[in-house]
C-alpha positions as CSV (number, residue, x, y, z in Angstrom):
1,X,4.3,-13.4,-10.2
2,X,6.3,-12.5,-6.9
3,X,4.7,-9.5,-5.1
4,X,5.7,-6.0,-5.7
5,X,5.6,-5.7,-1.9
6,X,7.9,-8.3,-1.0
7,X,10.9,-7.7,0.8
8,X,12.4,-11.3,1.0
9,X,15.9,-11.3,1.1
10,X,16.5,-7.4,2.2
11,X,18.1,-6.3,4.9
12,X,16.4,-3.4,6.7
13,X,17.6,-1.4,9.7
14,X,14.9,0.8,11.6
15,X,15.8,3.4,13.9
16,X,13.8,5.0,16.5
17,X,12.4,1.1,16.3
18,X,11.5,0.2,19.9
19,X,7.6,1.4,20.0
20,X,5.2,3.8,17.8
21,X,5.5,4.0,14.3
22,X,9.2,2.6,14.1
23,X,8.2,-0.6,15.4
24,X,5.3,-0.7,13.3
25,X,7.4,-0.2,10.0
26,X,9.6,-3.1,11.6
27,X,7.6,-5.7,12.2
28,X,5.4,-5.2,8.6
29,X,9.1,-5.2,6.8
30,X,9.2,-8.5,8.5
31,X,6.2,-9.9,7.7
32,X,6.9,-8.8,4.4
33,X,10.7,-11.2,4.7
34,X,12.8,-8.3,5.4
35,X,15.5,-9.0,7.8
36,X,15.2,-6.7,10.3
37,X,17.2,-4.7,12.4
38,X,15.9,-3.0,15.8
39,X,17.7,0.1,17.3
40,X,17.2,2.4,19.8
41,X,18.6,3.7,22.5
42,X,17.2,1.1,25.1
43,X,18.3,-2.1,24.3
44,X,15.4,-4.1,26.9
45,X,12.8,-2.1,24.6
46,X,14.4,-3.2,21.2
47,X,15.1,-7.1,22.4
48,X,10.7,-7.0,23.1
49,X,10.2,-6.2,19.4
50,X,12.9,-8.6,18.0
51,X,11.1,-10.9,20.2
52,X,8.0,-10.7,19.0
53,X,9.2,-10.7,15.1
54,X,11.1,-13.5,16.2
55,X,8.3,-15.4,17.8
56,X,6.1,-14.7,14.4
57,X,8.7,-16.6,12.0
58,X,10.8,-13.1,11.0
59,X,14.1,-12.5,11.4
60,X,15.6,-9.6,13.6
61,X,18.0,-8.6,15.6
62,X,19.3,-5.9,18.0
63,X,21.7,-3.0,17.9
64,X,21.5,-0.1,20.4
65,X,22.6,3.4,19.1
66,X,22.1,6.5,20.1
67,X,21.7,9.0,16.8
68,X,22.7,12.2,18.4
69,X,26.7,10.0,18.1
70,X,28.1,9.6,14.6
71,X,30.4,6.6,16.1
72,X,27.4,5.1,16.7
73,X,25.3,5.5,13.5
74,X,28.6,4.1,12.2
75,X,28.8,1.0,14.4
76,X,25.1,0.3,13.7
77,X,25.7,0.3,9.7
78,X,29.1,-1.9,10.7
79,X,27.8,-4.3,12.9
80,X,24.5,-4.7,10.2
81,X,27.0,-5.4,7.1
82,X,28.7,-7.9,9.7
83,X,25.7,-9.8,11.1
84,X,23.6,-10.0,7.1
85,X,26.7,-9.1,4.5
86,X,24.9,-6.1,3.8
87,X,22.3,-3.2,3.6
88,X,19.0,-2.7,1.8
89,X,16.9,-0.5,3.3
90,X,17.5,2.4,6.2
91,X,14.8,3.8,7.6
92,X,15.5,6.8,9.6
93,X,12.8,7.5,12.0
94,X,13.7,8.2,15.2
95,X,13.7,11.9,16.0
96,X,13.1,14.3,19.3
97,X,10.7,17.3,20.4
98,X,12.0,18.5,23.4
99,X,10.2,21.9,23.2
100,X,6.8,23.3,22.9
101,X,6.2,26.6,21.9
102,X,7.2,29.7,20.1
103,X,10.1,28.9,17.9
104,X,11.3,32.6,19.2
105,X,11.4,31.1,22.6
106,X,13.9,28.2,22.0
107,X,17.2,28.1,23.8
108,X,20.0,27.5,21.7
109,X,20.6,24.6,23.3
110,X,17.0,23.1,22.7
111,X,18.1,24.1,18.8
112,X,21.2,22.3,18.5
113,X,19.2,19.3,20.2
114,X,16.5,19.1,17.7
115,X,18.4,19.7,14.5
116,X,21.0,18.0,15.7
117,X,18.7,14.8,16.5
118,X,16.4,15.3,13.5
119,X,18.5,16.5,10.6
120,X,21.7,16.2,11.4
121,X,21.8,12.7,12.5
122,X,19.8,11.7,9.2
123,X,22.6,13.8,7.7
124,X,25.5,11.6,8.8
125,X,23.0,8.4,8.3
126,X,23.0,8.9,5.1
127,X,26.0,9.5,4.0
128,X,27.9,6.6,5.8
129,X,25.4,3.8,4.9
130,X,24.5,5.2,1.1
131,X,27.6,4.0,-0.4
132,X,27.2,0.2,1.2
133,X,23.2,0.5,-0.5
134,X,24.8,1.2,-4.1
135,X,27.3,-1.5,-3.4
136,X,24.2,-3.9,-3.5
137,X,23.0,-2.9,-6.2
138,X,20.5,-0.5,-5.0
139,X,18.2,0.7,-2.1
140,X,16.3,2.4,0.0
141,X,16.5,5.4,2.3
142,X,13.5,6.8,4.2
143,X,12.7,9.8,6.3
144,X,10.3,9.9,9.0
145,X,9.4,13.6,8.5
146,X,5.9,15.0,9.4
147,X,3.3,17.3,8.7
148,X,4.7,20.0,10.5
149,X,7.2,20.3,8.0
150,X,4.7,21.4,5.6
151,X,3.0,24.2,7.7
152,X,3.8,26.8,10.1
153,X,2.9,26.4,13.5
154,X,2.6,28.6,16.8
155,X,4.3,25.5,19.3
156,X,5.8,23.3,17.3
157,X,8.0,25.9,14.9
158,X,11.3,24.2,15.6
159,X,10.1,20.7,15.0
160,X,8.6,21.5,11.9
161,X,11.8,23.6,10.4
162,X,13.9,20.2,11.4
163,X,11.2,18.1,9.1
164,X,11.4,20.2,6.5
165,X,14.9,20.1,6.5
166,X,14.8,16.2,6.2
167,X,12.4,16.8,2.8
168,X,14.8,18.5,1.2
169,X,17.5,16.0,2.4
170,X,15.8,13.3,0.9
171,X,15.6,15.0,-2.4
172,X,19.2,15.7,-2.2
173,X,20.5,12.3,-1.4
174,X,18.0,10.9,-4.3
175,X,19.6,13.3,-6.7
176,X,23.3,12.0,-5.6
177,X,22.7,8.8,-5.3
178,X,20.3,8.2,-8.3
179,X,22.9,7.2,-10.8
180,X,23.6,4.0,-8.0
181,X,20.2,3.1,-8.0
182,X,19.7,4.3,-4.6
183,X,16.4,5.9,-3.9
184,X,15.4,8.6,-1.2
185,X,12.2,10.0,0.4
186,X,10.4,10.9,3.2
187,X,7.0,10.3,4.4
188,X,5.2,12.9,6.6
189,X,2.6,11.7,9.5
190,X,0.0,14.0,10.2
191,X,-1.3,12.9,13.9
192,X,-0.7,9.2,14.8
193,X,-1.9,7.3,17.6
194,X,1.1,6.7,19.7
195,X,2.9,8.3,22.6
196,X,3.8,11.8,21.2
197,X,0.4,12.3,20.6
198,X,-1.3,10.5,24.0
199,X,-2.6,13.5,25.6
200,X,-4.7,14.1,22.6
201,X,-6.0,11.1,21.7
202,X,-7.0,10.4,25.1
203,X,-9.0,12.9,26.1
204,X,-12.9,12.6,23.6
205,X,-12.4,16.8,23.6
206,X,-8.7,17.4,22.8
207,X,-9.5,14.5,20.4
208,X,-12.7,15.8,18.4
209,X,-11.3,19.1,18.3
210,X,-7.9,17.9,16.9
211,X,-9.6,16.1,14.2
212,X,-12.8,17.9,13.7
213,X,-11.6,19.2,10.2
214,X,-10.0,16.4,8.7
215,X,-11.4,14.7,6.1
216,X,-11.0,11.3,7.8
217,X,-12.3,12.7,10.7
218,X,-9.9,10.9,12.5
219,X,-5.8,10.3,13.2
220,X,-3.8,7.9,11.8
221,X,-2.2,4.5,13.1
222,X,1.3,3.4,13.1
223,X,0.3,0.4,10.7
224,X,-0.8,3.1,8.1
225,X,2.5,5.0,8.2
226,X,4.4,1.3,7.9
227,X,2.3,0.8,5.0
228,X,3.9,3.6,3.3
229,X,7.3,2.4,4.3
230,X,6.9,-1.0,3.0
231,X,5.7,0.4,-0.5
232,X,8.9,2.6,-0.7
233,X,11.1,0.2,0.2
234,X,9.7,-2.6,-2.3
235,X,9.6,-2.9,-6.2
236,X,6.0,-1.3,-5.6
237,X,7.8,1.5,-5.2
238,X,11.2,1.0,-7.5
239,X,10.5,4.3,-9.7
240,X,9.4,6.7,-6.8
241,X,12.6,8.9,-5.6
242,X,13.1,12.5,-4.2
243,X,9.4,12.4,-3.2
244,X,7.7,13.7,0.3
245,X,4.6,10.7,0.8
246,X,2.3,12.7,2.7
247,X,-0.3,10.1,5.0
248,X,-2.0,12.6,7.0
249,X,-5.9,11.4,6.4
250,X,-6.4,14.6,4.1
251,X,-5.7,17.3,7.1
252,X,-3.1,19.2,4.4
253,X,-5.7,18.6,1.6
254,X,-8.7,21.3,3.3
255,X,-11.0,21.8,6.0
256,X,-14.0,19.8,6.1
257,X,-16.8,22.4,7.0
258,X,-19.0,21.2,10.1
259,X,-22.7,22.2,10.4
260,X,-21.9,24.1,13.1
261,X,-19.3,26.5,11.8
């Protein structure tokens, strides 16, 4: 029996691909016989993955784009029908957090940059490649949300309103585009070990204190949050739409209580 994991045969584009958990969610769609396309704005940083993927038997290949421009979400959904015939599987995961601090406090110019990056951008994604998934047949679009999307927060308010904002967008676009076969969600991170997060995971204090109450007792790595993606993309995941995948290592489920509290 094939696997319900495998992804032979799909063509997958990846945004935000170039390091952390978008190249992560690459290279394991890869492994898995996705074709793979790598985008991000730096086109050095993207050619190093393809590389790599290349280099382990995969297939991939490179197209720059910048999400904040719709010509360019457009050229990148172009340019993959051109190169492979076709589309499969968008993942939308690149995103920004230019501020820290009291939502209250944003400019509106720091506003229009983070929902413009983060929701709108996912927005317009949608919505131009959606139509080429239902022409195959059927596929799959995925979020990158988080966490914060899920909570409040004190200094990262405006990140978290954009991520809940892509929740509901995945709902919507699985509700419109059900009837084609085409399936939407999101997955929300909790803390992952990659550049966002350095200064935490760093430093043993910032760290143990930033963890101390989740029930793995640790954060998460990019691999865990590629696993995710891989399951929604394949038949594993054929019958799961609309949803939010939470893969935060139980920090949304409770506090674990520590003997010294």
């Amino acid at each position: 029996m094939p696997s319900l994991f495998d992804l032979t045969g799909k063509v997958a584009i990846v945004t935000g691909s170039s390091k952390g958990i978008g190249r992560a969610i690459a290279e394991r769609m890869a492994e898995q016989g996705a074709r793979v396309v790598i985008s991000s704005r730096k086109t050095d940083a993207c050619e190093a993955v393809a590389a790599g993927i290349r280099e382990s038997g995969g297939d991939a290949t490179v197209i720059p784009c910048h999400i904040a421009h719709k010509e360019q979400l457009q050229a990148l959904v172009d340019q993959t029908i051109a190169r492979y015939g076709g589309i499969d599987i968008v993942v939308s995961n690149a995103a920004v957090n230019p501020y820290l601090g009291p939502a209250a406090g944003a400019s509106d110019e720091v506003y229009e940059r983070v929902m413009g990056a983060n929701v709108r951008s996912n927005f317009w994604l949608a919505n131009i490649v959606c139509p080429h998934l239902a022409d195959r047949g059927g596929g799959s679009f995925i979020i990158i949300s988080s966490i914060g999307g899920l909570r409040g927060s004190a200094s990262l308010g405006l990140y978290g309103i954009s991520k809940a904002a892509d929740m509901q967008l995945a709902r919507n676009v699985a509700v419109e585009w059900g009837p084609k076969n085409v399936r939407a969600n999101a997955i929300a991170p909790g803390l992952v070990r990659t550049d966002f997060a350095k200064a935490l995971w760093t430093d043993p204090v910032r760290y143990r204190k930033a963890t101390r109450d989740v029930p793995l007792q640790r954060i998460g790595e990019p691999d865990e949050i590629a696993g995710a993606a891989v399951f929604l993309a394949a038949d594993a995941g054929r019958f799961v739409t609309g949803q939010t995948l939470v893969v935060d290592g139980g920090t949304t489920a409770g506090v674990v209580l520590q003997k010294d509290d």
